[in-house]
C-alpha positions in Angstrom: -22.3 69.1 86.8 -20.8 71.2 83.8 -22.4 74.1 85.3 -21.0 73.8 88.7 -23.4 72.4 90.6 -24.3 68.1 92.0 -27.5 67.1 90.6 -27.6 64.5 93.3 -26.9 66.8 96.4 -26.6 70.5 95.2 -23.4 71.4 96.5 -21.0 73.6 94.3 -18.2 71.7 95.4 -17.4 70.4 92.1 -13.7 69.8 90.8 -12.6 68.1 87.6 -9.5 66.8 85.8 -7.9 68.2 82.6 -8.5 65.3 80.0 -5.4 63.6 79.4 -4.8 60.4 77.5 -3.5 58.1 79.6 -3.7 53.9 79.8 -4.8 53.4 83.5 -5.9 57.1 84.6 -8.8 58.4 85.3 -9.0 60.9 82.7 -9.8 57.6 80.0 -11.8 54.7 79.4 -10.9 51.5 78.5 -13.3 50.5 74.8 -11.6 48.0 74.1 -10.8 46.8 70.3 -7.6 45.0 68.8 -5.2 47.4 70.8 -6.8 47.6 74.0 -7.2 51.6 73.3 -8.7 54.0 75.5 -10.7 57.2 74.6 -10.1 60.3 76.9 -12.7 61.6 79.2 -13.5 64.7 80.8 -14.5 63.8 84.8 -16.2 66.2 87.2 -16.6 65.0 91.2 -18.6 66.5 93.9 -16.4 66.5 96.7 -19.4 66.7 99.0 -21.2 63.1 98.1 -18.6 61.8 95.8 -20.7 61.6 92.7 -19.2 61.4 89.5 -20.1 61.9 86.1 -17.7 62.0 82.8 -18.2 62.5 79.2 -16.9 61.2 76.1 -14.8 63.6 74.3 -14.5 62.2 71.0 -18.1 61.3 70.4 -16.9 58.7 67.4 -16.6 57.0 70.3 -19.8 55.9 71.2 -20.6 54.0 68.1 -17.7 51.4 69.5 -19.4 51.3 72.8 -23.1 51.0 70.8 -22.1 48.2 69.1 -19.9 46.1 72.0 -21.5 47.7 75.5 -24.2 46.5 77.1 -27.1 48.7 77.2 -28.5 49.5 80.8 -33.1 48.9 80.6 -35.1 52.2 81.4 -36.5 51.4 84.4 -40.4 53.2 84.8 -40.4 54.8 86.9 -36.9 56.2 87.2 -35.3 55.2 90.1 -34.8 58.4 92.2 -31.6 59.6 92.9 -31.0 58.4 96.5 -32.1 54.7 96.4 -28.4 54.4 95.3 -27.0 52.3 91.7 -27.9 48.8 91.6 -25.2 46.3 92.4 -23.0 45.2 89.3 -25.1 41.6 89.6 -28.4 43.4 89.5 -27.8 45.3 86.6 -26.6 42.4 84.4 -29.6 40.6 85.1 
């Protein structure tokens, strides 16, 4: 969606949010860790299906969320786009 266009329905109705540090916005993510910190995020929406997709802007990061995340199983074949996420309950499974 960086380039200004939903990979799910192709609408250029994409917005996003300054990065901000903040405890309980959306502009972070919770990782965790002795202090409960969060690591900011950069967030674009379609405003046409409501998909979202954000990115990690320290990428230090992601050796936290390696280590103490769970990792989601490639499924093959993909699951195409519009058959929806799984429910939280299937994807711990």
């Amino acid at each position: 969606m960086r380039s200004g266009c939903c990979p799910k329905c192709a609408s250029t109705e994409i917005y996003y949010k300054d990065p901000e540090k903040s405890l309980h916005g959306i502009s972070s993510i919770p990782l965790g860790g002795i202090w409960k910190s969060t690591s900011p995020i950069l967030v674009y929406i379609c405003a046409s299906c409501g998909y979202i997709e954000s990115y990690l802007l320290n990428l230090k990061e992601t050796e936290y969320v390696r280590r103490k995340w769970r990792k989601v199983p490639p499924q093959y074949p993909p699951v195409p786009a519009d058959q929806g996420w799984p429910s939280t309950g299937d994807a711990l499974r």
